[in-house]
Each structure stands twice: as C-alpha cells, then as structure tokens.
C-alpha positions as CSV (number, residue, x, y, z in Angstrom):
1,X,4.2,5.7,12.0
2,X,4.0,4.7,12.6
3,X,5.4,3.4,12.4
4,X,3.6,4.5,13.9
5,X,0.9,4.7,15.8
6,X,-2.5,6.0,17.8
7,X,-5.6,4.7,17.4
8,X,-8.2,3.9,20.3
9,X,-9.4,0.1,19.1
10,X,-12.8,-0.3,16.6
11,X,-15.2,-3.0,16.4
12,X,-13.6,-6.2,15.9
13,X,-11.3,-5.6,18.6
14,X,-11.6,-7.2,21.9
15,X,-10.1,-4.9,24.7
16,X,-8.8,-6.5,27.1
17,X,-7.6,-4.6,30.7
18,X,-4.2,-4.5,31.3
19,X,-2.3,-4.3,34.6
20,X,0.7,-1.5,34.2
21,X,3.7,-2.3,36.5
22,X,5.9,0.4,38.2
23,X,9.3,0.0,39.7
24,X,10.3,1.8,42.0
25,X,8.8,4.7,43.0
26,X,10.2,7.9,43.5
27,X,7.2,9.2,45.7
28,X,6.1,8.7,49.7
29,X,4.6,4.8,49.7
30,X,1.7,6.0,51.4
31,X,0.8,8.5,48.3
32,X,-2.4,7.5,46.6
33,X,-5.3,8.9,44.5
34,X,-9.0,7.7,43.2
35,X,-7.9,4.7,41.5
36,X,-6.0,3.4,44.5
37,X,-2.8,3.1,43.4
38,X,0.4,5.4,44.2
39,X,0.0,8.7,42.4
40,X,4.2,9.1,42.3
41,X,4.9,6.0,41.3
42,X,6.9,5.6,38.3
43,X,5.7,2.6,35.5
44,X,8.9,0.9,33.8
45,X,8.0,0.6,29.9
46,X,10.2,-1.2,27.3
47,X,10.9,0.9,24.3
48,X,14.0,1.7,22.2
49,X,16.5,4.4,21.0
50,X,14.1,6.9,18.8
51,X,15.1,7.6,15.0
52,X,15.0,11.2,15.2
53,X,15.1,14.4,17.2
54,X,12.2,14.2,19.7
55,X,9.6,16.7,17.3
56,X,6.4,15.9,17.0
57,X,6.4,16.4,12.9
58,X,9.4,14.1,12.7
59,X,8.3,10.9,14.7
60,X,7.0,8.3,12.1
61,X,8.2,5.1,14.6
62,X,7.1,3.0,17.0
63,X,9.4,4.7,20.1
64,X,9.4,8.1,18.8
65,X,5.9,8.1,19.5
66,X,5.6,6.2,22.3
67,X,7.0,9.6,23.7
68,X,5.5,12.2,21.5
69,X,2.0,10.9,22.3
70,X,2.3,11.4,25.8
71,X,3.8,14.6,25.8
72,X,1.8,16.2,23.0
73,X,-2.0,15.9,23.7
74,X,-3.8,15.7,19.4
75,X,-6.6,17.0,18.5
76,X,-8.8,14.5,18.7
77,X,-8.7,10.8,19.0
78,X,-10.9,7.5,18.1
79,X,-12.9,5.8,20.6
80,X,-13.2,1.7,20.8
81,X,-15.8,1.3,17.9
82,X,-13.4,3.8,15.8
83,X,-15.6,6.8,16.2
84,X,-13.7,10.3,16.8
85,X,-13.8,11.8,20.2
86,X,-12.4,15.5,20.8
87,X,-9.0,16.0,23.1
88,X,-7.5,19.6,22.7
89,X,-10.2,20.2,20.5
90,X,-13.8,21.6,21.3
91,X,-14.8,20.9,17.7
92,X,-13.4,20.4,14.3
93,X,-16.1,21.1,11.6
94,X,-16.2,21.0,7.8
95,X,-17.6,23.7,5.7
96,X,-20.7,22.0,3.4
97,X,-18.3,20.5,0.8
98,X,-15.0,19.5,3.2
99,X,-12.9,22.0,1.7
100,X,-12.8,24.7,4.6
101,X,-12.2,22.9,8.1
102,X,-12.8,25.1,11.2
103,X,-10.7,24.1,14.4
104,X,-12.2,25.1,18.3
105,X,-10.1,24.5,21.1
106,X,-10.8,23.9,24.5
107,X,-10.0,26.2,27.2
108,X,-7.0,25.7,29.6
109,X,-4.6,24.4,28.1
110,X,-0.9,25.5,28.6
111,X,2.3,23.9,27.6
112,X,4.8,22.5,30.0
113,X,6.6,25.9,29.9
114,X,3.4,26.9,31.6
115,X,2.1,29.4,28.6
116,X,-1.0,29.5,27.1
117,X,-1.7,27.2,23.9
118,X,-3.3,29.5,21.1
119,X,-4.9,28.7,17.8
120,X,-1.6,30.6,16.7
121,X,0.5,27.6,18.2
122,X,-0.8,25.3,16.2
123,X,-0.9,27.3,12.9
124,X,2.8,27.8,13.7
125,X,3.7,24.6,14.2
126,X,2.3,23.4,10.9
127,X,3.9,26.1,8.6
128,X,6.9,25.1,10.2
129,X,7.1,21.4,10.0
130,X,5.5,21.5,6.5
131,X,8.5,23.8,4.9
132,X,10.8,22.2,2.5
133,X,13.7,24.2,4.7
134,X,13.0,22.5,7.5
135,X,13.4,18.8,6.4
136,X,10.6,17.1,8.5
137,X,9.8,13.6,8.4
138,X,6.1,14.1,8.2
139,X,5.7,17.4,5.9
140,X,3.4,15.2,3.4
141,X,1.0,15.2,5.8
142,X,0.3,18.6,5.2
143,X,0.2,18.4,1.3
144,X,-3.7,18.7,1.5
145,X,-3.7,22.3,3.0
146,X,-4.0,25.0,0.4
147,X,-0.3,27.0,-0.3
148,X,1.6,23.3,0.4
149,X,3.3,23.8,-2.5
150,X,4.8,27.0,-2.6
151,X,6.6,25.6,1.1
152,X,7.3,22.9,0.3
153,X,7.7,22.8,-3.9
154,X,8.8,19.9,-6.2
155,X,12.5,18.8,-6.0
156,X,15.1,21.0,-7.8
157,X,12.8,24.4,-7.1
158,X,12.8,27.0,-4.3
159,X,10.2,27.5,-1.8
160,X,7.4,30.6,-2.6
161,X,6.4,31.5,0.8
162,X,7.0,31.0,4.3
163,X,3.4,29.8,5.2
164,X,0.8,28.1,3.5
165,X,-1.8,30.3,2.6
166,X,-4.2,28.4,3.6
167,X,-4.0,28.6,7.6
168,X,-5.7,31.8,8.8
169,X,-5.9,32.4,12.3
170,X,-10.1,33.6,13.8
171,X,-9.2,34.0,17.4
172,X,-6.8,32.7,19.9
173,X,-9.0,29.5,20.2
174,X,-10.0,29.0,16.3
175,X,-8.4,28.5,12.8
176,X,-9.1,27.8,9.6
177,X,-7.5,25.0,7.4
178,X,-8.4,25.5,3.5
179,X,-7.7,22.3,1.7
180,X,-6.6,22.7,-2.2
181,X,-9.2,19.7,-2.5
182,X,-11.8,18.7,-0.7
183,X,-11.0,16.1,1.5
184,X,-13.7,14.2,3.6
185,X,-12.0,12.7,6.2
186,X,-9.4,15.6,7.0
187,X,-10.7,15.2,10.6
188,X,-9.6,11.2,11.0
189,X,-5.7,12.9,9.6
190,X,-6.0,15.7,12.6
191,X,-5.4,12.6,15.1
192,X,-2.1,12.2,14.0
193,X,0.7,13.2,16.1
194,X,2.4,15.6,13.3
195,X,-0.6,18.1,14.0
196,X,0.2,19.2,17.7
197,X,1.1,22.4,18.8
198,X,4.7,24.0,19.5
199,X,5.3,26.8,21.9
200,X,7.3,30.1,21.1
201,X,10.4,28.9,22.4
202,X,10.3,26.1,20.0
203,X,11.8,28.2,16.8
204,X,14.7,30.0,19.7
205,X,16.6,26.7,19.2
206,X,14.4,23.7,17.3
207,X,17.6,21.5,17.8
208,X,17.7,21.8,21.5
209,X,14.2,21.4,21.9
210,X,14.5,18.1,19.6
211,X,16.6,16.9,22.7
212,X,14.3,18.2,25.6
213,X,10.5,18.8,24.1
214,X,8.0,20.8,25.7
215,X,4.1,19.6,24.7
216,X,0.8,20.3,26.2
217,X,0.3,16.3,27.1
218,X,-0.3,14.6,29.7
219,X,3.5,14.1,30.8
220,X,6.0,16.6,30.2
221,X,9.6,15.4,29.4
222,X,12.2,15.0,32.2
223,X,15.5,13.3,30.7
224,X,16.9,11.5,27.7
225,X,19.9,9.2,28.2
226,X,20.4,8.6,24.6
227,X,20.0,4.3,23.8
228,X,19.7,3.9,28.0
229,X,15.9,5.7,28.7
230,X,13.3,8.8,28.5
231,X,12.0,9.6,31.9
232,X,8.6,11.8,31.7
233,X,7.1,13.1,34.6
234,X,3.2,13.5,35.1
235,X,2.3,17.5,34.0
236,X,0.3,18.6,37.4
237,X,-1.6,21.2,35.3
238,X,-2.7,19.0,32.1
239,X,-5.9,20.0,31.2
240,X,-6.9,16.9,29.2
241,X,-9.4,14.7,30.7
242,X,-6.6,11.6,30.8
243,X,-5.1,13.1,34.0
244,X,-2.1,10.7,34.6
245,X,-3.0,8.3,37.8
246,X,1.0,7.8,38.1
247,X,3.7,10.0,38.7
248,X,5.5,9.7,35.8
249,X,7.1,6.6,33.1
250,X,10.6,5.6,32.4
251,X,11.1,4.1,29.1
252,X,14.2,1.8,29.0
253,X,15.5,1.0,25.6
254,X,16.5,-2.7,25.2
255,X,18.8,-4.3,22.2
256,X,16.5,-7.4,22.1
257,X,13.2,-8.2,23.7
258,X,14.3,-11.3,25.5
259,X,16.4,-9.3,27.9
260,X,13.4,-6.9,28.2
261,X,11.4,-10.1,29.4
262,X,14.1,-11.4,32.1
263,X,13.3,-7.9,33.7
264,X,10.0,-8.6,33.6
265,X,9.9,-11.7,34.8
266,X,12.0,-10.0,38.1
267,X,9.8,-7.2,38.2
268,X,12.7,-5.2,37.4
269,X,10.4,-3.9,34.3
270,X,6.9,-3.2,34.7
271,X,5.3,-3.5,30.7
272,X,6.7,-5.5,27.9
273,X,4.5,-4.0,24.9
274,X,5.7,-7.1,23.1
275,X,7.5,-10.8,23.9
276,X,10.1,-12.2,21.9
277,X,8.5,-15.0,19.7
278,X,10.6,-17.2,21.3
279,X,8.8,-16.6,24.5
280,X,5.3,-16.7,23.1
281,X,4.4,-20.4,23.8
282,X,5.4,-19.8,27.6
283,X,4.7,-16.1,28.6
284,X,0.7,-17.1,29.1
285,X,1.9,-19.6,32.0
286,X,4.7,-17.4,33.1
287,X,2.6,-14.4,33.6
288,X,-1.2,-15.8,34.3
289,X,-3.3,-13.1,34.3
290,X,-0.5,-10.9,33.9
291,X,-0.5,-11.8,29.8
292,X,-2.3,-9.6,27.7
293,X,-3.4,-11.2,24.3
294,X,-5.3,-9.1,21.9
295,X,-5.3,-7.7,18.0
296,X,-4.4,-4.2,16.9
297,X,-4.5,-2.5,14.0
298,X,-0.9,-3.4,12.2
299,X,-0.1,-5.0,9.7
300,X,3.3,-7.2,8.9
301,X,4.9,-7.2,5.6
302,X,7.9,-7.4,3.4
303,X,8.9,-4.4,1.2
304,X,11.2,-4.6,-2.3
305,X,13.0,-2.1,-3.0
306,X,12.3,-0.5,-6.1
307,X,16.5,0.5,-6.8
308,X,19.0,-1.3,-7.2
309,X,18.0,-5.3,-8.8
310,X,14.5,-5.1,-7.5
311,X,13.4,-2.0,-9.5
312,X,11.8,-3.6,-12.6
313,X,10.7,-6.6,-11.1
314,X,7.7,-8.2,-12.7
315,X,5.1,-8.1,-10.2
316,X,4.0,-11.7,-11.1
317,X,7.6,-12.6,-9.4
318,X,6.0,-11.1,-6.1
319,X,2.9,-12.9,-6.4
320,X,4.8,-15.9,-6.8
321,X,6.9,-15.1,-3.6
322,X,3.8,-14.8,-1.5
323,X,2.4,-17.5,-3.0
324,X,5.7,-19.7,-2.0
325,X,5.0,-18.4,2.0
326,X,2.8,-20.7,4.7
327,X,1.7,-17.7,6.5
328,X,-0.9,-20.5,8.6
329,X,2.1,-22.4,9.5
330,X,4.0,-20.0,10.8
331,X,2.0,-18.0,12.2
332,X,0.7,-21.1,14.4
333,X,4.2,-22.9,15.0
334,X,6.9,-20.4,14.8
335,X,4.3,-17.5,15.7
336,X,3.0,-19.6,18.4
337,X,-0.8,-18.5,17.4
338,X,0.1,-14.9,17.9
339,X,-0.6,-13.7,14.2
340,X,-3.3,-13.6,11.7
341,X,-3.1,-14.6,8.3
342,X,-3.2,-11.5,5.9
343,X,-5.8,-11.4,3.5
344,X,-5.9,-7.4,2.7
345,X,-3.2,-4.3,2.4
346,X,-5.3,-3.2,5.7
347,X,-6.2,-5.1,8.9
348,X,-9.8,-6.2,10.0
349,X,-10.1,-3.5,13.0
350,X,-10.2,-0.6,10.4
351,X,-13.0,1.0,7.8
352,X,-12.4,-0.4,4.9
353,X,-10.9,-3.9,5.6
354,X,-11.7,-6.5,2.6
355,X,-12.0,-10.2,3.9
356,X,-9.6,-12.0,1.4
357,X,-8.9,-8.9,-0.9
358,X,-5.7,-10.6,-1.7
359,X,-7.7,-13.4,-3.7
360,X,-5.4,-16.1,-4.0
361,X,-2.1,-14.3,-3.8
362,X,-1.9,-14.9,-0.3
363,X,-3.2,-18.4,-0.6
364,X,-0.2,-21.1,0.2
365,X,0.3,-22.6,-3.1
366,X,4.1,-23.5,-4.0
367,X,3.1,-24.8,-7.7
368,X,1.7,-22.2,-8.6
369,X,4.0,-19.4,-6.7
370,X,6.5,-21.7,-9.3
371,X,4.8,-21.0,-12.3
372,X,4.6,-17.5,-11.4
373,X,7.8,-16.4,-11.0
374,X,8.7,-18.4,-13.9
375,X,6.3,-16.5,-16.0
376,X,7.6,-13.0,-14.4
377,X,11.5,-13.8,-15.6
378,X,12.4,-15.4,-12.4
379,X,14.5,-13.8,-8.8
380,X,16.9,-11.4,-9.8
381,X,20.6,-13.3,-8.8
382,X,18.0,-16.1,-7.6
383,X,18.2,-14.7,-4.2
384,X,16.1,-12.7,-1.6
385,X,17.4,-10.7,1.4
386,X,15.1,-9.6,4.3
387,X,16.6,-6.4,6.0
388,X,15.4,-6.3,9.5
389,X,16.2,-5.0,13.7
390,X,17.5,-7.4,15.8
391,X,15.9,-5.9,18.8
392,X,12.4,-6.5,17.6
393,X,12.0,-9.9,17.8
394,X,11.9,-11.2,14.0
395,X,14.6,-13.2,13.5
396,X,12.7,-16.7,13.8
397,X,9.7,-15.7,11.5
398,X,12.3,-14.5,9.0
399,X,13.9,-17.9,9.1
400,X,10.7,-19.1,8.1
401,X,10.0,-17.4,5.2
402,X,13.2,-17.2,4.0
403,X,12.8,-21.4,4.4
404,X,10.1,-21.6,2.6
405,X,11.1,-19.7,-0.3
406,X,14.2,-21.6,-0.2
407,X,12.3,-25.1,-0.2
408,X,9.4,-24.0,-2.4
409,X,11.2,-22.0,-5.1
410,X,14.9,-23.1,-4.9
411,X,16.7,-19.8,-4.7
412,X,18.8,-18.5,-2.0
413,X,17.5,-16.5,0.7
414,X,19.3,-14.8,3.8
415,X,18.2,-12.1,6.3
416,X,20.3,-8.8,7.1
417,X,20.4,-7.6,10.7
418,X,20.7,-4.4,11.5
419,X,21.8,-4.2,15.1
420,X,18.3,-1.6,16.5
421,X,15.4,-0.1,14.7
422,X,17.2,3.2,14.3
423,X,20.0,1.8,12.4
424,X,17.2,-0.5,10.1
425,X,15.7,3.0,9.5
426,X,18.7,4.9,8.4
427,X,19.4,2.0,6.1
428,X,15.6,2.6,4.6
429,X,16.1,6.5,4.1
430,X,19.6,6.3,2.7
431,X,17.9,3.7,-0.1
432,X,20.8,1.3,1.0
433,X,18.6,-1.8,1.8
434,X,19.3,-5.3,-0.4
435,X,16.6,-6.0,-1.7
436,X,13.6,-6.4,1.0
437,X,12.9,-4.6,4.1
438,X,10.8,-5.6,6.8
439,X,7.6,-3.1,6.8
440,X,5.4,-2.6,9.6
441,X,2.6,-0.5,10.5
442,X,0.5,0.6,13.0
443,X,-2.7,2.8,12.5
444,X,-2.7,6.3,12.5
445,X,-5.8,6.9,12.2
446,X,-8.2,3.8,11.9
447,X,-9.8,4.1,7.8
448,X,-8.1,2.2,5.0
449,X,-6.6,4.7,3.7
450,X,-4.0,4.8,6.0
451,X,-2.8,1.8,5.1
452,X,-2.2,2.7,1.6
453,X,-1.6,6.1,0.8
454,X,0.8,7.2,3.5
455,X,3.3,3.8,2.6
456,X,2.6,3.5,-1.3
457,X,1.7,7.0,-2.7
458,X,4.9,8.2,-4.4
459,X,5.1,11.1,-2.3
460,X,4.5,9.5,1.1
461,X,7.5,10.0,3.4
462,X,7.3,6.6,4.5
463,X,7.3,5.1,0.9
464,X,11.1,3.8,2.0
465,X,10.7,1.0,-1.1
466,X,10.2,4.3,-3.5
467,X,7.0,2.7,-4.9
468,X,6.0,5.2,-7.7
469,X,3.0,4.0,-9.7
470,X,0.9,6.7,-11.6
471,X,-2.2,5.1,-11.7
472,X,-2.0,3.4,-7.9
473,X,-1.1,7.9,-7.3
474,X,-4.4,8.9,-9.6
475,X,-6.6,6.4,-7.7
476,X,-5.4,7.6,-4.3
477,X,-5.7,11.2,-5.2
478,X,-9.2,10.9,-6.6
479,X,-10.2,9.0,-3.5
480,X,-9.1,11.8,-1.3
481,X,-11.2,14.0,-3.0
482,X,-14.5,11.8,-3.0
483,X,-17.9,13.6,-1.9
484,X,-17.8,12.1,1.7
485,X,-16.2,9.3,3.8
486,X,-18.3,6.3,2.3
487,X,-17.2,6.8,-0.7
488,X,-13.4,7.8,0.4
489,X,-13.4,4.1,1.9
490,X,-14.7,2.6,-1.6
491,X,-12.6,4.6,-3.8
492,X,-9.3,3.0,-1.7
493,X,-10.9,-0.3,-1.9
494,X,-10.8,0.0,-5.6
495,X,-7.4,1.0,-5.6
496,X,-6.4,-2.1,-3.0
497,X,-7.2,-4.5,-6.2
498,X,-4.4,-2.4,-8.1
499,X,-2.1,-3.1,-5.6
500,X,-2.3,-6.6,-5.1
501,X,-1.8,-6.4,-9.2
502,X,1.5,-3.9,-8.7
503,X,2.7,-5.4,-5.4
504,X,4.5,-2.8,-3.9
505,X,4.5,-5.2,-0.8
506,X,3.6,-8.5,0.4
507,X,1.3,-8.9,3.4
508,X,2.3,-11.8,5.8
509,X,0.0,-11.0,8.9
510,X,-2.0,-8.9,10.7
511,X,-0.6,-8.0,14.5
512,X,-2.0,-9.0,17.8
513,X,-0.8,-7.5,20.8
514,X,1.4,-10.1,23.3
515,X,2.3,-8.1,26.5
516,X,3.0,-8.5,29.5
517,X,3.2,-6.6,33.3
518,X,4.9,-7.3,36.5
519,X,3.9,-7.6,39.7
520,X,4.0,-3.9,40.8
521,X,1.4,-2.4,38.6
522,X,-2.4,-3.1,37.5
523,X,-5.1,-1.0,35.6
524,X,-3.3,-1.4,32.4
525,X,-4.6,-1.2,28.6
526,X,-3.6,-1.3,25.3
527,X,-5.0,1.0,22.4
528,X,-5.1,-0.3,18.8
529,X,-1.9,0.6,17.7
530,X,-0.3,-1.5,20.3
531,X,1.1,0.8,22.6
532,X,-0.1,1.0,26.6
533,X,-2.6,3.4,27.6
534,X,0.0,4.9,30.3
535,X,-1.9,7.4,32.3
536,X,-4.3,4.4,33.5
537,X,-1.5,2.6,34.7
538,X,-1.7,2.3,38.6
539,X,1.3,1.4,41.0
540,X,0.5,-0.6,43.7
C-alpha cells in the first residue's frame, strides 16, 4: 500500500468535510444533479506516475491506488468508527471457527465492459494474481487461502496447480474461501484492493489491460498519458451505492508538490491531497476554509536495509539513531505542526494502537542515543543515507534528521533523491538502496496488524528492507491464527515489543492530512488513508 491505502476513518479521527475542485468541465454548464453541483464536471486531483501496470493485484502505492480504488469497487469497506460496511458484497460470513469464509454478492453489478460480475470473477481473479507465474505484487495476500502453496511454492520449486484448492465456486453470487488456518479477521483483509474481480477479457491480453483496466467501480478508465495524467470517467451503470455526483476525475502527475500548489492556488488544479512542507505554515491563510487539516492512518519511518553494510547491524545502533532524532522539534518547526510524534509501529486511528509502545526509544535523548550506538559497535562507515522521491515533499524533514544525527552523534549523513516515487520504488525492489529508505504507510485495512505483518513478515511483498526475523515471523503467524479478533489484536501487540527490540524500522511520525481545493469545487472529504473521497466531490 499502500502504500497504500483505503480505509474509511475510526474513532480518534476527526473528519472534516472537504470541498473537491473541478476544472474545467467537459459537460453543458447548466448540467446538475441532487447535490447541486454539475454532474459532468470533471475534478482536477494531483497524483503521480503509477509503479506498475494498472492491475488491481499489483498496486501496493499511493497513485496506483488512487486509480484502482475508483475503478474497482472491494468487497467491503470500514465505516468512520472502523466498523466494516458491505460494497459488492451482500455478506461475508465465517464458518464457527474462521476457517471456511462464505462470500454473497450483491445483485447488479457489471463491469465496465458491461458483463455481468459472477462469484467466478472473483475466484478467477485470485487464482490468477496469487500464481508464482504470474509475478504479482500482492500474491502474499493470498498465502492464507488453502492450496497457496502449490501456486505459488517456495523459491527454487515449481508450482503444483493452477488454482488454489481452496476457492470453490456455490453459485454465480457465492464462494467459498478455505483458509489453511484459521484466521479471524480474514474479513478486515477482503477490503483490500488485491481482492477485486477481473472480467474474462482480462486473461485475452493481461498486459493490455494493465494499460487500459476495466473494474466494476464507480469510474471506469478513459486514458493514461504515461507521467502527464489518468482521465476516468463516471460508469453510468455502477451499481454501488457511491454513485459518482461528477462526471469524471483527471489525475495530473506532478514532479514536486510545490508546482502542484501554484495550480492550485490558480484554480488550475482542483485537490492537492498534500502541500509541500514548505507551504504548510501558509496554505491555512492561503486557502481559508479551503485547507483541510486532519489525521489519517499512516505512519512515517525510516527503513535499513538489511544487505549490503546495514545487514548485521546491532539493533541497539537503531535505537540509538532514534534516540539521536527530535521528532517534537521537527515536527512543530520544520513540519509546521503537521505531524505527530510516533510512539508505536501503528498509528492511534487503528485497533490495536499502544500509547508510547516505543518506551523510550523514541524519547529525544542524544546521551543516551550516544551510549547506544557505542554499545552496538557504532554506524557502519560512520554514515547514514536516506533514500527518498523528490516529488513527495521530504526533502526539508530529511535535512532534519539527517542534522540531528550529524550534531548528536557525529557521523556523516546525506539524503539520496531519486527523481519520482516510481523510480524510489524500483530502487527498493532491485535491493539497490544505501542504506535507509524512506517507508510510508497508509492503512489497508484499519487493525494493527497491518502495520506489521504486511512490512516486516519475511514474506511480505512490501518487506523492501528484507527484514527476516524467525521469531518476529512465529509471533505474527500464531497471531493470525488466534481464536478471534481480540485476541488477534493482543497477540500483535505482543509482537510490537519484539520489534521495537529488533528494529526493522524507526518510527518518526504519525500522518495528518494537509490538503487543499480550489475555488471550482466543494463537498469534498478525505478517508483515512489520506486520499479524497472523489465521488462526493461536486463542481460548481
């Protein structure tokens, strides 16, 4: 995910309505609908070049899913106190001990192609994207359902089977899913973009559909004009109850977000999902009641590498690095307020979140961060690099922490930019970053576990700093398999005290969502994984 991703806010969160801004419209001005606004007008969203093909089981970023969420509809989805809600689905129901989950889809529904979606779509769609053959991004995510391994086997052997044995097809509106374990919150994973539905003429040509997708959401895809935009276009026969009140959303890839906020500033862009830190102590008086501030679930840290110098590390030398970091005075000068201090591996707006979990290892204590690297063997070639996207707006909190590990621990430290969040990914997968990278995350789904398992089991996809610990994997595994969702949430608890022990990252902040619109839009909101509610956006 997520980078990734898409979870409606929980508790703690404060949600805060959010005007959506369209220019431009390619529609009659005197179009409207219920909510007032122009039902054809088209909503200008900042956004990037996507890492990979446009598939729903190979999006695990921010922009990737920006577009896969709006033109695949899930499953389900979590409502603002974190509490699922059904989409596609009519129900999703366990059998007495979680092993056996039984899927019921709503009526209705058709792709963008204009066929039917079937129970047989979906069980399709996961056989394919969890096959070894078929080299998805997100195939992990399917290592629960019985028959995973003989598709998807251990490195160095050959598949078994096609399928995984244990999808089984009841009607064209129910299937099965038979975990190998138990797993008590299997339904919180089905919100995940991974497990949407592909129609036949997916597997005629998968690479051409990578380019031009056809979902079951609520906007079907128009164009891609690779690093320029993605136009999508509202899908007049979406059978979701998030009927689009726009006609459609261009997303405009930008190389920095200070040129995204000049456009917005002219009304030339309609929603910044995120100003440039430099911006942040003016964008509230730029914008008035145009700014949106409010948290999300994401998390900001930075990532060794476990290859190369950085792979027998002592973790006490990590300890001492976030020890060495002023996360308060960052996040309140540099950060202009915009940040929260990290005290857990997982933010306060999801089940499971530990106030001050870290103990003191994210406490601000440069003697002591001293002593600790000392006692660990010290910075391997005394020097730190930070691998991070220039077009994300990091650069000046990087500085800071590369400042204070300079002042506080007198080693070298220096940042390396890689020109877009593509190119920062590549780097990741090909195992060629320094020695840190910088890791964000968005929820997926809003438990703890999310926050753990799917970055730091060895097997995770997204593991990019190849974090293999046996015990951290044991614990994860064994809370997986725990009687019921309480106890799910405890057992990763437990394990967060391992990893603040292991360090296979070091927390810096918890997100908080500072947006913007323009002039031309209103009726906008933002879920919990940061990204704008689009279908409520209205042009005026």
């Amino acid at each position: 995910m997520r980078g990734a991703r898409s979870a409606k806010w929980v508790a703690s969160a404060i949600v805060v309505a959010f005007a959506a801004t369209a220019c431009g419209s390619d529609g009659d001005d005197s179009g409207g609908d219920a909510s007032g606004g122009d039902s054809a007008g088209i909503v200008r969203v900042d956004g990037g070049e996507p890492q990979n093909p446009l598939i729903p089981s190979d999006t695990t970023e921010q922009y990737g899913a920006l577009v896969m969420d709006n033109v695949f509809s899930k499953l389900l989805d979590f409502d603002d106190e974190g509490e699922i809600y059904m989409v596609a689905a009519e129900s999703v129901e366990p059998n007495e001990d979680a092993s056996v989950w039984t899927v019921k889809l709503k009526e209705g529904w058709t792709f963008h192609d204009g066929t039917d979606v079937t129970a047989q779509h979906y069980v399709n769609a996961w056989n394919w994207a969890a096959h070894i053959d078929n080299n998805q991004s997100t195939s992990f995510w399917f290592a629960d359902i019985a028959g995973y391994a003989d598709v998807h086997p251990e490195e160095g052997e050959e598949p078994t089977a096609e399928e995984m044995s244990g999808l089984s097809v009841v009607d064209d509106l129910t299937f099965e899913i038979e975990l190998t374990n138990p797993v008590s919150y299997f339904d919180y994973k089905l919100g995940y973009t991974p497990f949407t539905p592909l129609p036949d003429s997916f597997y005629d040509d998968p690479e051409a559909f990578s380019q031009a997708p056809i979902g079951q959401g609520p906007y079907a895809f128009e164009e891609w004009n690779h690093n320029e935009s993605i136009k999508l276009r509202t899908y007049e026969d979406y059978a979701g109850e998030n009927k689009p009140v726009n006609g459609g959303v261009d997303i405009i890839a930008y190389t920095g977000l200070d040129a995204a906020y000049q456009d917005l500033l002219s009304d030339n862009l309609d929603v910044i999902r995120q100003v440039d830190p430099k911006d942040l102590p003016v964008y509230e008086t730029d914008l008035g009641d145009r700014a949106v501030t409010q948290p999300y679930n994401g998390i900001q840290t930075i990532v060794p590498v476990k290859y190369g110098d950085w792979g027998d590390v002592d973790p006490k030398v990590l300890q001492g690095l976030s020890m060495a970091i002023d996360r308060e005075t960052i996040t309140s000068t540099v950060l202009n307020g915009s940040r929260t201090p990290a005290d857990s591996f997982a933010p306060p707006g999801v089940l499971g979140y530990q106030e001050g979990a870290s103990g003191d290892i994210t406490t601000y204590d440069p003697e002591r961060a001293r002593e600790l690297v000392e006692e660990g063997g010290g910075v391997p070639n005394n020097e730190v690099v930070v691998q991070f996207n220039a077009d994300g707006g990091h650069q000046e909190w990087v500085d800071a922490v590369c400042n204070n590990l300079i002042a506080n621990l007198d080693i070298e430290c220096r940042s390396d930019v890689k020109p877009d969040f593509d190119t920062d990914l590549e780097a990741r997968d090909a195992n060629e970053v320094e020695g840190f990278y910088r890791g964000g995350w968005l929820a997926d789904y809003p438990l703890n576990v999310n926050f753990m398992s799917e970055l730091y089991h060895s097997r995770a996809s997204t593991n990019y700093g190849r974090f293999d610990n046996e015990e951290v994997d044991q614990l994860f595994d064994e809370g997986n398999q725990a009687a019921s969702l309480e106890e799910t949430v405890a057992a990763y608890q437990e394990a967060e005290q391992v990893l603040w022990e292991t360090m296979p990252a070091i927390p810096l902040w918890f997100q908080n969502i500072n947006a913007g619109y323009s002039n031309n839009v209103e009726n906008v909101s933002f879920d919990t994984s940061g990204q704008p509610l689009l279908t409520e956006i209205t042009v005026k």
